[in-house]
GUPAMAR-654736 format. One record per residue (C-alpha): residue number from 1; y, x, z. Coordinates in steps of 0.02 Angstrom, whole numbers. Example, Ala and Ser with C-alpha at 12.3 -4.5 7.8 and 13.67 -1.06 7.14 Angstrom:
// GUPAMAR-654736
seq / py / px / pz
1 / -225 / 615 / 390
2 / -53 / 684 / 357
END
This chain:
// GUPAMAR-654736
seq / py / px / pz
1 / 294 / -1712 / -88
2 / 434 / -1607 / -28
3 / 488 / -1738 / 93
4 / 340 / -1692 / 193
5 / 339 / -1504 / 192
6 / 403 / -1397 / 308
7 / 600 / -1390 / 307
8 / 584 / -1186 / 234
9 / 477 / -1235 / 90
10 / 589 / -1391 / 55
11 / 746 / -1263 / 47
12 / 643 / -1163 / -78
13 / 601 / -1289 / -174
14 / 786 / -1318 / -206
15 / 819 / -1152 / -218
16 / 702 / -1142 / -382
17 / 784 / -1302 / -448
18 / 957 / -1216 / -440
19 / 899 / -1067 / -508
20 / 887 / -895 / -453
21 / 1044 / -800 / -355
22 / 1103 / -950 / -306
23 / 1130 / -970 / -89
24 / 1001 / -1084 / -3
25 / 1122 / -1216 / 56
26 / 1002 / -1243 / 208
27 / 1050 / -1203 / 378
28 / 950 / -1049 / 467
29 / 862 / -1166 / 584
30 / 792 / -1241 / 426
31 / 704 / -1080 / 367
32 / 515 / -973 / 402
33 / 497 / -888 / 569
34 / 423 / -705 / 551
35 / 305 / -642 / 646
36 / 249 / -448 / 618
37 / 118 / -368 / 690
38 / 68 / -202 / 666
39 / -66 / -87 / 749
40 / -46 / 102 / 753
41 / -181 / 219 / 676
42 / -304 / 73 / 602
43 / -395 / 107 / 458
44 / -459 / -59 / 366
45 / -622 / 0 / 385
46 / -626 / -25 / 564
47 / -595 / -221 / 522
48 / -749 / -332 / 511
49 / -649 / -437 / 384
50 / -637 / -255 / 250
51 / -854 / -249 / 285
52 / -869 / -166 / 457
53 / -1036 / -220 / 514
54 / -1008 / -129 / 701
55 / -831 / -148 / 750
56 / -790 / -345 / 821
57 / -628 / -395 / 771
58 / -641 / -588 / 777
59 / -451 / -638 / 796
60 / -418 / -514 / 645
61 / -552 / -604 / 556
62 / -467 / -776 / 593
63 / -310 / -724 / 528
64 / -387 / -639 / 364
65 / -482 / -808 / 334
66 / -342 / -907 / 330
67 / -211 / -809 / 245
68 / -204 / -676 / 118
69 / -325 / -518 / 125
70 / -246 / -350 / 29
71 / -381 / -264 / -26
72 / -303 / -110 / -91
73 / -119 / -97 / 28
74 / -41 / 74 / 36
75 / 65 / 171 / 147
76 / 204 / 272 / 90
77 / 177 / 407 / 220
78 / 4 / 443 / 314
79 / 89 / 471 / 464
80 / 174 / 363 / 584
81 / 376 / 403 / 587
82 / 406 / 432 / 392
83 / 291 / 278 / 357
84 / 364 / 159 / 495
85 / 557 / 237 / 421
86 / 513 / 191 / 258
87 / 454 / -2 / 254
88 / 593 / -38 / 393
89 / 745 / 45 / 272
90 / 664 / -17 / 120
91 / 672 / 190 / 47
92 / 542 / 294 / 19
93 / 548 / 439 / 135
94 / 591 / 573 / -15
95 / 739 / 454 / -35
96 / 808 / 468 / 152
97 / 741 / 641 / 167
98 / 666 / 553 / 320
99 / 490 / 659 / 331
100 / 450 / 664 / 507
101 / 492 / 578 / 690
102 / 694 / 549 / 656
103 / 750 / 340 / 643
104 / 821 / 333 / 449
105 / 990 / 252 / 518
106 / 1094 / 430 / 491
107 / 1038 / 419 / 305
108 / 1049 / 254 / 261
109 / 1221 / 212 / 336
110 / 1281 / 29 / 382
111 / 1138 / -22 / 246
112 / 1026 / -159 / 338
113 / 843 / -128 / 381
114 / 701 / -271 / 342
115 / 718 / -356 / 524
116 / 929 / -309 / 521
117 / 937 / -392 / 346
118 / 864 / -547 / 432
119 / 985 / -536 / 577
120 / 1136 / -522 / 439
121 / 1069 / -698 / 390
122 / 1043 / -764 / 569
123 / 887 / -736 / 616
124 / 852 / -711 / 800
125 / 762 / -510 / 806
126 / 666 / -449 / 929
127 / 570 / -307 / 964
128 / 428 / -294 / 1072
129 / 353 / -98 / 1103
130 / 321 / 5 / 937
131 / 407 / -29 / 770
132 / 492 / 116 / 724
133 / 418 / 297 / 779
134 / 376 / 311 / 974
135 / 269 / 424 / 1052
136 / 111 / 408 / 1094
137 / 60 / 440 / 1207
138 / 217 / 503 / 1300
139 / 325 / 378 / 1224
140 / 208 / 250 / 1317
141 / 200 / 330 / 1477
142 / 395 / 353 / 1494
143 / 429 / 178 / 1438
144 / 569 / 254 / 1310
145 / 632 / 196 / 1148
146 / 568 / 333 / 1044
147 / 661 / 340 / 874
148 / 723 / 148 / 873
149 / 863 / 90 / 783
150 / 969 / -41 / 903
151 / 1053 / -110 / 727
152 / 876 / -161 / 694
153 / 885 / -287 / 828
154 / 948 / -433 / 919
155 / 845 / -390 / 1083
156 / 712 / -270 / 1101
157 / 559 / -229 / 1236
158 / 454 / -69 / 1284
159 / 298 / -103 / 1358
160 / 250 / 61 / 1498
161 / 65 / 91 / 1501
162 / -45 / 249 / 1603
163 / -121 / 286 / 1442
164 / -230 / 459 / 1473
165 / -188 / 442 / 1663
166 / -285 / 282 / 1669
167 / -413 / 264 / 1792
168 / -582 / 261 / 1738
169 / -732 / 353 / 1656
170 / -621 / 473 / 1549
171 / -698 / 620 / 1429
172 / -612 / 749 / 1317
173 / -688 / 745 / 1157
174 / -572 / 878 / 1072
175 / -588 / 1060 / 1100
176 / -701 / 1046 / 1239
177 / -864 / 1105 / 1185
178 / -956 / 1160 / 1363
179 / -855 / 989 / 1440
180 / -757 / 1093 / 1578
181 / -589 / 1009 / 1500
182 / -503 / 892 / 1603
183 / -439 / 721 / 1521
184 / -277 / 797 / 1454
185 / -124 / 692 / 1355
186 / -44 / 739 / 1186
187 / -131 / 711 / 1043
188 / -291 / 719 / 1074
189 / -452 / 626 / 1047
190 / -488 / 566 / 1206
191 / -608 / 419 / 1276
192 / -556 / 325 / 1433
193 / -666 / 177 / 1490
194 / -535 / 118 / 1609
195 / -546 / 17 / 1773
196 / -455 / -141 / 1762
197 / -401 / -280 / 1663
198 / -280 / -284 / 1493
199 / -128 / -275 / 1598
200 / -141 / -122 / 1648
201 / -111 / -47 / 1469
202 / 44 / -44 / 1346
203 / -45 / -171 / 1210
204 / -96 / -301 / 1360
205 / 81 / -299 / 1415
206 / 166 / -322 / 1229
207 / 54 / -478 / 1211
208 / 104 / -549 / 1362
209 / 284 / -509 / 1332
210 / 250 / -584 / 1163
211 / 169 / -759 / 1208
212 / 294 / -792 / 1335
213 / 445 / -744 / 1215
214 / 379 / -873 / 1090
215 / 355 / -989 / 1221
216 / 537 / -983 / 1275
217 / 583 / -994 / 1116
218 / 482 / -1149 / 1080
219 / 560 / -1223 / 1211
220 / 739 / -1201 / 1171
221 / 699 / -1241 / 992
222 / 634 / -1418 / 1080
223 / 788 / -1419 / 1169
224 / 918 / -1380 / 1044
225 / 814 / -1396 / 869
226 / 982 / -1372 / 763
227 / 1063 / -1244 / 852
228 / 893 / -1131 / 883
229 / 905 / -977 / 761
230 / 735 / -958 / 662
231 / 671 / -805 / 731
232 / 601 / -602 / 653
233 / 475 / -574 / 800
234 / 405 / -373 / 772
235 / 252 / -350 / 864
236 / 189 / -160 / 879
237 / 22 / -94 / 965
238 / -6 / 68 / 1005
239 / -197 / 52 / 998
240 / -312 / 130 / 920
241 / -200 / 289 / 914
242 / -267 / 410 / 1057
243 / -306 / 412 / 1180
244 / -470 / 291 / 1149
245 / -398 / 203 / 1318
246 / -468 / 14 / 1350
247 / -523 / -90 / 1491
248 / -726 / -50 / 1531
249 / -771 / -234 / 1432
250 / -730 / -163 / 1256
251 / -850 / -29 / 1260
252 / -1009 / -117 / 1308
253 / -1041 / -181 / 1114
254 / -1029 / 8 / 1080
255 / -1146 / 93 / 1216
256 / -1256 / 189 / 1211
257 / -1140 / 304 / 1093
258 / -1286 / 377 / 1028
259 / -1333 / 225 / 904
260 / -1173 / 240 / 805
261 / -1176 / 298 / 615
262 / -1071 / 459 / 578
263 / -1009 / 444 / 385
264 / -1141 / 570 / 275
265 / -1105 / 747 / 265
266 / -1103 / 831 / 105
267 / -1146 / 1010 / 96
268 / -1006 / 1102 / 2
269 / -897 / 965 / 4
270 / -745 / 1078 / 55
271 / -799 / 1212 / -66
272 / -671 / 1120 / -197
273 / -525 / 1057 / -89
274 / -370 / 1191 / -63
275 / -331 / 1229 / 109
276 / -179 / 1115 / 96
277 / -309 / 954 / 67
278 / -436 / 985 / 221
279 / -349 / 891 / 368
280 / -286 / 947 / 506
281 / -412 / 885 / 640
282 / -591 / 917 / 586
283 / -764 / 907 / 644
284 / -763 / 1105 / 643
285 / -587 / 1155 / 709
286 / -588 / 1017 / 846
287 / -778 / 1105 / 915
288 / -838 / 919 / 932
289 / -1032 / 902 / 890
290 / -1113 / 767 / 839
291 / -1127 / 655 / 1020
292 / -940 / 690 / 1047
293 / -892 / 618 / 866
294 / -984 / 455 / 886
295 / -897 / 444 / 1042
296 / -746 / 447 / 952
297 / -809 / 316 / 836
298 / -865 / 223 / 987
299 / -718 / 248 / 1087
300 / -599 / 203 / 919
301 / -691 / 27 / 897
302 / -682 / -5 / 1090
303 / -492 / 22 / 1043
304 / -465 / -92 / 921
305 / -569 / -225 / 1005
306 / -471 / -219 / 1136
307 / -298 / -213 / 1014
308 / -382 / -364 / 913
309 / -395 / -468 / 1090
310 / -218 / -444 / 1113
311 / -176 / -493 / 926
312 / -286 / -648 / 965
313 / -163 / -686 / 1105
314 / -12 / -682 / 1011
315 / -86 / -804 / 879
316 / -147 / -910 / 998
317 / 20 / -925 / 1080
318 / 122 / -949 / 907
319 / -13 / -1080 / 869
320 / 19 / -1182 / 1023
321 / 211 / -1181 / 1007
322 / 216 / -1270 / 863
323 / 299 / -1162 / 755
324 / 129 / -1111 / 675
325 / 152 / -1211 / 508
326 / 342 / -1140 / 503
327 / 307 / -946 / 528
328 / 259 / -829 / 399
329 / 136 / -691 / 500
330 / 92 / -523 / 446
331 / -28 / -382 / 511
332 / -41 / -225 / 469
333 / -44 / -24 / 521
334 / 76 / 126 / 488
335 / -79 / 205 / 391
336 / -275 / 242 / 412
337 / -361 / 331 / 493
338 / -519 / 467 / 477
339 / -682 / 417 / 575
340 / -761 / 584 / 520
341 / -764 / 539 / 318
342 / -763 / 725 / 239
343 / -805 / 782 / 425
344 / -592 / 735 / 433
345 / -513 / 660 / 585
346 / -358 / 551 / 616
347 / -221 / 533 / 490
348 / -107 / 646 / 362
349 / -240 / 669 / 228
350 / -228 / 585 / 75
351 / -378 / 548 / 61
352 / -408 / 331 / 42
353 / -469 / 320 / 236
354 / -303 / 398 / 295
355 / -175 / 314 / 150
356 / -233 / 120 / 138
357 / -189 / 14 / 286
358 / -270 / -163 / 314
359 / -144 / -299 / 287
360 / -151 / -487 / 283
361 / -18 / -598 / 262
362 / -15 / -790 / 302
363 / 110 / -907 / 197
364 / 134 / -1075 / 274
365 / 65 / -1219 / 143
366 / -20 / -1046 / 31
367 / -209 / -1050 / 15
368 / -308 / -931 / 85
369 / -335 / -780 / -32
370 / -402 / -619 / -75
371 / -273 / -506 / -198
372 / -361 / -339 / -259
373 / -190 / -278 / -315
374 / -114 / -123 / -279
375 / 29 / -150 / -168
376 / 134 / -33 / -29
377 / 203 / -68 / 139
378 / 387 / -45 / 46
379 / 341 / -192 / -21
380 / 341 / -285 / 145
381 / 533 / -302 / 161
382 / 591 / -360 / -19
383 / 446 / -502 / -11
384 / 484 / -576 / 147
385 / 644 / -572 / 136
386 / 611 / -685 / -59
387 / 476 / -792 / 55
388 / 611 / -852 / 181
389 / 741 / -896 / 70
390 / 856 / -730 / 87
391 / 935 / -634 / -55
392 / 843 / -472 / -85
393 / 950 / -345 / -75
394 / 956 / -238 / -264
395 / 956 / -66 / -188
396 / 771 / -80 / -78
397 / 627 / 20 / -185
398 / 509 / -92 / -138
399 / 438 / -235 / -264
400 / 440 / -420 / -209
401 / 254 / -499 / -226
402 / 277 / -655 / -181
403 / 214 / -713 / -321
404 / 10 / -666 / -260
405 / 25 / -795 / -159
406 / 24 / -953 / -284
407 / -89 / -810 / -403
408 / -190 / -681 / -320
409 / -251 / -602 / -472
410 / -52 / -558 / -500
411 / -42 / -385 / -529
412 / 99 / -301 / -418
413 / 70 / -116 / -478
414 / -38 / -23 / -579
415 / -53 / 129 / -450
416 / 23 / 178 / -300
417 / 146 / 320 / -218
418 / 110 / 420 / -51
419 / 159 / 558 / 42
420 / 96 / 669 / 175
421 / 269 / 787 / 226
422 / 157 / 910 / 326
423 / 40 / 977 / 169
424 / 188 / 951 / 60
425 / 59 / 826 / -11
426 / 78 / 673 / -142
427 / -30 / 556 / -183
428 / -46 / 438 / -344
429 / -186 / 323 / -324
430 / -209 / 207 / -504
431 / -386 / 113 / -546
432 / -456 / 244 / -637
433 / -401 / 427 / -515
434 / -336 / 468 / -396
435 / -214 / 624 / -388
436 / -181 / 734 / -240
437 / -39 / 872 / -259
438 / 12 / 1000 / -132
439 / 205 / 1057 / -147
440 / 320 / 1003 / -284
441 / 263 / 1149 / -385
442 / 72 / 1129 / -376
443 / 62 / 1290 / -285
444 / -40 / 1224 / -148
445 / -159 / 1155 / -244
446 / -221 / 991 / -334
447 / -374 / 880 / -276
448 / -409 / 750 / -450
449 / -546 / 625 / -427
450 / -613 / 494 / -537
451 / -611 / 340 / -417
452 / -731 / 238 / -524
453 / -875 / 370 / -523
454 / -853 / 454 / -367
455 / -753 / 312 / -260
456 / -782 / 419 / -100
457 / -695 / 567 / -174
458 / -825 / 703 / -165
459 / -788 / 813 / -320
460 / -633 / 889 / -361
461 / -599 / 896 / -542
462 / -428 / 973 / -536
463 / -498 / 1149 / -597
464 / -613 / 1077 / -735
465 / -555 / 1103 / -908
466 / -611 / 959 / -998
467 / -487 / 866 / -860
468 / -351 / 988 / -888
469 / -265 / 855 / -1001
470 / -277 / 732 / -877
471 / -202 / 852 / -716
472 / -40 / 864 / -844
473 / -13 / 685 / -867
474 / -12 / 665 / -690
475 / 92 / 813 / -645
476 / 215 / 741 / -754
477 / 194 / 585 / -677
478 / 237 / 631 / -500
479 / 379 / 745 / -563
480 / 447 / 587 / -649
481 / 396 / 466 / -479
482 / 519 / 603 / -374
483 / 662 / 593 / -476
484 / 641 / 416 / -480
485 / 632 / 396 / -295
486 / 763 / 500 / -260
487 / 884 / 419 / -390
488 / 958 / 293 / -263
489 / 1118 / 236 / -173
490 / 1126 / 339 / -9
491 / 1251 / 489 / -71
492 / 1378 / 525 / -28
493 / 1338 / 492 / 136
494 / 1375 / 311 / 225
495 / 1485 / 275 / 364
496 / 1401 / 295 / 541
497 / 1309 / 143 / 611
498 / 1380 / 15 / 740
499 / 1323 / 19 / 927
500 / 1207 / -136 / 997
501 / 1148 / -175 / 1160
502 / 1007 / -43 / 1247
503 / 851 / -70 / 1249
504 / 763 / -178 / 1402
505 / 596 / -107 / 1476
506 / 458 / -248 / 1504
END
């Protein structure tokens, strides 16, 4: 049986009959490829394959159907630079003090980062547009490596798109109530049915720089099979984060606007949420009535259509290298995303739309599989590095659940950890509530919701008595989370980082 395996599991296999801590006494060429993908701003209800009944995300779909779907996957930070920080160092971003836009390099030293750690073991890592924080949509525009980290990598690619500037049938969505505002940039919720095909944009340019790396590499491994390090390929799209920019083709399943469903608004519903808690794009402060917000739901699925066509491309071009059966793949996003739940907007809340991220990992030779555990993107770097044969490093917070995929119904947590720096918010999301404090102190307020009976978070029962017992066990709880989290190896601080190669532009 192991004779006719792939030459990764084979090494594993020998691995567990040596025991645990002991070296794989394989060569590199002989282990996984990794392929990460990750979109920026996608909330798993946008995904056909988490029950959207609107959105088309077919290659998604694929992907979910024949690997393993997390049902209940976490980020550690509901916005993009302290979440993408975090599951690259393998520290939470209370650990780093990393809590906005900054790479985590100055804190954590010469330490290794996920795709680095792989590199240390001779892996070939490469980089193709966003991974770690870049701006969007300036970022994109300027063709610039945002907050990188060169360590990170062996080679590494920026892909230059118009974004806002694209031509087409563009509309601003966001404080433009009488519609005399021009299509601006920043970050703002704008629509752009763009002229054009998919290589005129950022994403359509990181797949194509993406198939033909893997089909270079293919071809040396062909060449040179012994000699051709396995490789840590990072995919990151930009879409759907604004602006809502796609070619003209991904909108049509989504026209007229006007027969899109807006989420159901509650009256009162912000009657019981602090100020800290209501997000910081709403329906209200953003003046966008009701046609202009399901053209933001329109324009978001046109978006991630067009994202999911590009992921499609990538897969397709992995499949028909070869190296399908010999390449762990991953896809997920920095965080979720509000499509008007709560009459919220966009990310930072802490709310379940804006803190779980889709993500769906397949495991050459693993069954396809749903796992309903809680799990976090932390978790990302200690269990691929277990899956492909590498020591996990002892310092990384995350937990290794590599396990799920021979049992599905293993449980990897009980509850989950997430922060939002901005509101001075934390979240601690179990089966039974979920949390929500603003400041270490509380003084900002506390959201408490029983997840069972009201799973969409409508009632706040923070300032009800009868829960008062339960708002102290989970005070203490986060107090003793922090300390936890913070009790780690990066003081004093580490010596400074060595210098790699720049960056090349696409």
């Amino acid at each position: 049986m192991i004779k006719s395996a792939p030459g990764w599991l084979v090494c594993f296999a020998l691995a567990l009959i040596v025991g645990p801590g002991v070296a794989l006494a394989a060569t590199p060429s002989a282990r996984p490829n990794v392929l990460f993908i990750i979109a920026d701003d996608l909330t798993s209800t946008a995904l056909s394959c988490y029950g959207n009944t609107v959105s088309r995300t077919p290659n998604i779909d694929r992907l979910a159907a024949t690997g393993t779907r997390f049902t209940r996957a976490y980020c550690n930070a509901t916005y993009c630079g302290p979440s993408r920080a975090s599951f690259m160092s393998g520290y939470y971003p209370h650990a780093t003090g990393i809590l906005g836009y900054t790479s985590p390099r100055p804190a954590i030293g010469a330490r290794a980062t996920w795709s680095q750690h792989f590199r240390n073991a001779g892996y070939h890592a490469t980089r193709i547009s966003k991974i770690y924080h870049m701006g969007v949509p300036g970022g994109i525009e300027e063709g610039s490596d945002g907050a990188d980290d060169p360590a990170s990598w062996t080679e590494a690619f920026n892909s230059q798109g118009p974004e806002w500037k694209a031509p087409g049938n563009g509309e601003t969505l966001e404080n433009n109530p009488d519609g005399t505002r021009p299509v601006v940039g920043g970050n703002t919720f704008v629509v752009v049915e763009a002229d054009g095909d998919d290589l005129v944009h950022s994403d359509g340019k990181t797949a194509a720089k993406a198939v033909d790396w893997i089909a270079s590499q293919s071809a040396r491994r062909r060449e040179a099979p012994a000699s051709t390090a396995p490789f840590f390929l990072a995919v990151g799209f930009v879409r759907p984060h604004v602006p809502f920019v796609a070619p003209k083709a991904y909108f049509e399943p989504y026209l007229p606007y006007e027969k899109l469903t807006l989420p159901p608004k509650i009256a009162g519903d912000w009657d019981d949420t602090p100020k800290a808690g209501i997000n910081y794009k709403t329906s209200v402060n953003m003046k966008m009535d009701v046609r202009r917000q399901k053209k933001a739901v329109g324009g978001y699925y046109a978006a991630v259509a067009y994202m999911d066509a590009q992921v499609g491309k990538v897969l397709a071009a992995l499949r028909a290298s070869g190296q399908e059966e010999n390449t762990i793949v991953i896809f997920t996003s920095d965080h979720g995303f509000h499509l008007g739940e709560h009459d919220f907007w966009a990310k930072v809340s802490l709310r379940d739309e804006s803190s779980q991220v889709p993500l769906i990992i397949r495991v050459p030779g693993k069954k396809p599989a749903v796992c309903r555990s809680f799990t976090e993107l932390i978790d990302l770097y200690p269990t691929i590095a277990h899956l492909a044969g590498l020591e996990v490093p002892a310092r990384i917070q995350g937990r290794d659940f590599s396990r799920v995929f021979d049992d599905p119904t293993h449980a990897v947590r009980d509850g989950v950890f997430c922060v939002a720096p901005s509101s001075q918010g934390f979240l601690l999301r179990d089966e039974r509530w979920a949390y929500l404090q603003y400041a270490e102190d509380a003084s900002l307020g506390i959201e408490l919701f029983d997840v069972v009976a009201d799973p969409k978070q409508y009632t706040n029962l923070a300032t009800k008595p009868e829960f008062a017992a339960v708002v102290d066990t989970y005070k203490a709880k986060l107090a003793a989370r922090l300390r936890e989290v913070r009790t780690n190896d990066l003081d004093p601080p580490p010596p400074p980082a060595p210098k790699t190669p720049k960056t090349r532009k696409k």
